[in-house]
LOSE-499162 format. One record per residue: residue number from 1; x, y, z of N, C-alpha, C in turn. Coordinates in steps of 0.02 Angstrom, whole numbers, plus 50000, padded with zeros to 5 digits. Each point is the difference from the previous one (the first is absolute). Layout:
LOSE-499162
<r NUM <X Y Z> <X Y Z> <X Y Z>>
...
end
This chain:
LOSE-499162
<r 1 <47866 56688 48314> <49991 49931 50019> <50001 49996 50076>>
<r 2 <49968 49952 50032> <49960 49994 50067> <50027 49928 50016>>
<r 3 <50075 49984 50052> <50008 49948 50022> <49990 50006 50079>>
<r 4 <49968 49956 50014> <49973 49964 50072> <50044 49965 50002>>
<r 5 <50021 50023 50068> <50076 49972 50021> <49970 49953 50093>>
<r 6 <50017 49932 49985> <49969 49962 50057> <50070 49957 50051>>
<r 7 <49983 49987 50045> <50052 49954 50027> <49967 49943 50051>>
<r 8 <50007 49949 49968> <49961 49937 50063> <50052 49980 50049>>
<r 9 <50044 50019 49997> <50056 49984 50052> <49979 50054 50062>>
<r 10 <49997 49979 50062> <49976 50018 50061> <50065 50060 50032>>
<r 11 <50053 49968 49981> <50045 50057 50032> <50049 50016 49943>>
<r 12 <49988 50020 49929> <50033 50017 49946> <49940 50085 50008>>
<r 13 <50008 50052 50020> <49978 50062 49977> <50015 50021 49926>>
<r 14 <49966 50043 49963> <50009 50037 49922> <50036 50067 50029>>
<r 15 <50069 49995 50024> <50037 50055 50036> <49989 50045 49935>>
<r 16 <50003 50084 50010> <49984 50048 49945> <50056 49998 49940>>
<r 17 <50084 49981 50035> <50028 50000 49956> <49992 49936 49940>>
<r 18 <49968 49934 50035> <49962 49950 49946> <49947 50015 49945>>
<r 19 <49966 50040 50021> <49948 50027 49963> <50029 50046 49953>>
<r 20 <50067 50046 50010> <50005 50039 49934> <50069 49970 49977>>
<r 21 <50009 49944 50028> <50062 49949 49950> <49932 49970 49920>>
<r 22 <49932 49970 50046> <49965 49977 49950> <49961 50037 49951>>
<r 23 <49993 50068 50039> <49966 50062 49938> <50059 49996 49955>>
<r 24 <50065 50023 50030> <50046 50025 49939> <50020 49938 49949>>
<r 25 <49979 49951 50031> <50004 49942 49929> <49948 49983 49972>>
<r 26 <49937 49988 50022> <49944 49980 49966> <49961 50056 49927>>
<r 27 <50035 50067 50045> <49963 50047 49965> <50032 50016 49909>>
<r 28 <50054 49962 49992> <50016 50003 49917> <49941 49937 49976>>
<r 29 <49956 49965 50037> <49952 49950 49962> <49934 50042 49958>>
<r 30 <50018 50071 50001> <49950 50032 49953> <50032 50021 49949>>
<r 31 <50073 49997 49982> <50030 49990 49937> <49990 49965 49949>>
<r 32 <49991 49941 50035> <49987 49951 49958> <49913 49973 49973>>
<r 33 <49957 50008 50056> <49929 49993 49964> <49977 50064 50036>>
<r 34 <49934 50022 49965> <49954 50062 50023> <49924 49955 50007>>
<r 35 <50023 49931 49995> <49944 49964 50027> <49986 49983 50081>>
<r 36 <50041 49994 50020> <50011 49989 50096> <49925 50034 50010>>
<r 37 <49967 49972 50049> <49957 50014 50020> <50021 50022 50106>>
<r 38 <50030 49953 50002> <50016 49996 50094> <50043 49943 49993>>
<r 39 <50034 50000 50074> <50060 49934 50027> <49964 49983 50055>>
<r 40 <50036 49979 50030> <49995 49949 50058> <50076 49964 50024>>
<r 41 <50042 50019 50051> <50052 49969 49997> <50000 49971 50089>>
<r 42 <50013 49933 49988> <49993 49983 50067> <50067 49947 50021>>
<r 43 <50033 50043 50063> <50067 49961 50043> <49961 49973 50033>>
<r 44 <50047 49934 50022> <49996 49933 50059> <50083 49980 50034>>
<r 45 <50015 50000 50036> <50043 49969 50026> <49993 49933 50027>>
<r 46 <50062 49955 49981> <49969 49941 50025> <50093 49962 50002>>
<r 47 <50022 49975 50080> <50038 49983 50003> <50064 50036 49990>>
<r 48 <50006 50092 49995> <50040 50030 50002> <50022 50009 49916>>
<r 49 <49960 49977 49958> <49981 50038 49931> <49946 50023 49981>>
<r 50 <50001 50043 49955> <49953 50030 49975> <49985 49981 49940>>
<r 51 <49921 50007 50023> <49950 49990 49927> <49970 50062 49956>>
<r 52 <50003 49982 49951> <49937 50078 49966> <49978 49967 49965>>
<r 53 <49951 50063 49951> <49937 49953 49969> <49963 50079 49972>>
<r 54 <50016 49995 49933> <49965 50079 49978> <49949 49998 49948>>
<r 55 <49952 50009 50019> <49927 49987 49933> <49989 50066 49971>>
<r 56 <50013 49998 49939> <49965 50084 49988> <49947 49970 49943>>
<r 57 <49945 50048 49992> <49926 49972 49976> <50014 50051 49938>>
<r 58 <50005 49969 49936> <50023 50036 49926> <49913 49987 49976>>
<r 59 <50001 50054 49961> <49931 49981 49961> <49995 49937 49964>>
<r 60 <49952 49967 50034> <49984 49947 49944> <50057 49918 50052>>
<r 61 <50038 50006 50047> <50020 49952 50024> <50051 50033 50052>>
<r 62 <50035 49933 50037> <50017 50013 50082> <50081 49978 49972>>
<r 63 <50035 50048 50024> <50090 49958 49985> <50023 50001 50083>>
<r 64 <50027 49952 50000> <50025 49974 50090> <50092 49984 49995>>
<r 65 <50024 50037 50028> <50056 49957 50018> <50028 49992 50070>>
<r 66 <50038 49934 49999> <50017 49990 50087> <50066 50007 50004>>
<r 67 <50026 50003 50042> <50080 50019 50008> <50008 49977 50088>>
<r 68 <50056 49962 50007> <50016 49983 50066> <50069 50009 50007>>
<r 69 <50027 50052 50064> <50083 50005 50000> <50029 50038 50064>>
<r 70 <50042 49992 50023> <50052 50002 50077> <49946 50069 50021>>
<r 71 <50010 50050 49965> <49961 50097 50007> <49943 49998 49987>>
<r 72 <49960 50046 50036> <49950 50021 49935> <50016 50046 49943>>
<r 73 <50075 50037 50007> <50007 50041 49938> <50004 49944 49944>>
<r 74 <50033 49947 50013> <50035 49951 49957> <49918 49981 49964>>
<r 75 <49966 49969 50029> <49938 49991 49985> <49957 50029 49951>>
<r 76 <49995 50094 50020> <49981 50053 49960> <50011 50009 49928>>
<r 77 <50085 49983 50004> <50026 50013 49940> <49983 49940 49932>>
<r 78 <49996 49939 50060> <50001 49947 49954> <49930 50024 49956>>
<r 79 <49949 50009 50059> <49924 50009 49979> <49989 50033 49925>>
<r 80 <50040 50073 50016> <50007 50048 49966> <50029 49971 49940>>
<r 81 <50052 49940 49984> <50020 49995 49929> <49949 49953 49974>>
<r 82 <49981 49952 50043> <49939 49944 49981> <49943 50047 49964>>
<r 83 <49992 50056 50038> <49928 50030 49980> <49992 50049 49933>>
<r 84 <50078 50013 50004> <50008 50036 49920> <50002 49950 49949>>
<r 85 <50026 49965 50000> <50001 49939 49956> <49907 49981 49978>>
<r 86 <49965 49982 50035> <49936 49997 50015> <49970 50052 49958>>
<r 87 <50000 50051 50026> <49984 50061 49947> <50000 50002 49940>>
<r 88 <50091 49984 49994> <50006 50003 49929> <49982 49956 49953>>
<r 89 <49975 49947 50029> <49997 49981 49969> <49890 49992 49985>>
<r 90 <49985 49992 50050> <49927 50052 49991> <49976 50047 49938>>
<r 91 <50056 50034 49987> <49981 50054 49963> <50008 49988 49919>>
<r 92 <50072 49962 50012> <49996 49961 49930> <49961 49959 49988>>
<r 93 <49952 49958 50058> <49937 49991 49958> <49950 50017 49962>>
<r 94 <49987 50064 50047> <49950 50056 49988> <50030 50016 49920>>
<r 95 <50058 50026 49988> <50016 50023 49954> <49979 49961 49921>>
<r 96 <50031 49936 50001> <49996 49949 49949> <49911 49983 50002>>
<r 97 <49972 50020 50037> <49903 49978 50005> <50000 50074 49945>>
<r 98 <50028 50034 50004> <49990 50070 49976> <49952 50058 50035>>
<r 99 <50012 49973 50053> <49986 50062 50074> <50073 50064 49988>>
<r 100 <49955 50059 50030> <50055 50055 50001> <50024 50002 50062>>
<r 101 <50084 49978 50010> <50008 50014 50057> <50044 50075 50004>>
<r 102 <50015 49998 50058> <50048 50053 50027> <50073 50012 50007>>
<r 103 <50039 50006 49977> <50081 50029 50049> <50024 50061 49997>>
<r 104 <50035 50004 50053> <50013 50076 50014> <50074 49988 49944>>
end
């Protein structure tokens, strides 16, 4: 899986250790579907909080969640439980249509 990692905040950088706080959490989202196609996760700062905002493109439709909080770890994590939830529940659609899905 292929997340595009963005930041519209002008003086918020994707420091390296940010980038493998968000690999090492995003990357259990292929546990749960083998549909993920790509992400998209995009920070904003605004007023000394942080925003996120993570789209990943599943076959067949778009799941989004937003998360706003003091960190961006705080943020990440939130993302990260919003987006499993999302999944899971994705798949139990797929499942009950009587699509074959996946789990490890």
């Amino acid at each position: 899986m292929n997340i595009r990692i963005m930041s519209r905040a002008k003086d918020m950088p994707i420091t390296d250790g940010l980038k493998q706080h968000i690999e090492k959490r995003f990357s259990t989202f292929e546990r749960y579907s083998n549909h993920i196609i790509d992400g998209e996760l995009i920070f904003d700062e605004e007023r000394g909080r942080f925003k996120g905002e993570l789209i990943l493109r599943v076959k067949g439709t778009t799941l989004t969640a937003k998360s706003v909080g003091k960190t961006p770890l705080d943020v990440i994590d939130e993302l990260k439980d919003k987006m499993k939830k999302q999944l899971r529940r994705y798949e139990e659609k797929l499942k009950d249509k009587g699509h074959v899905t996946f789990r490890a």
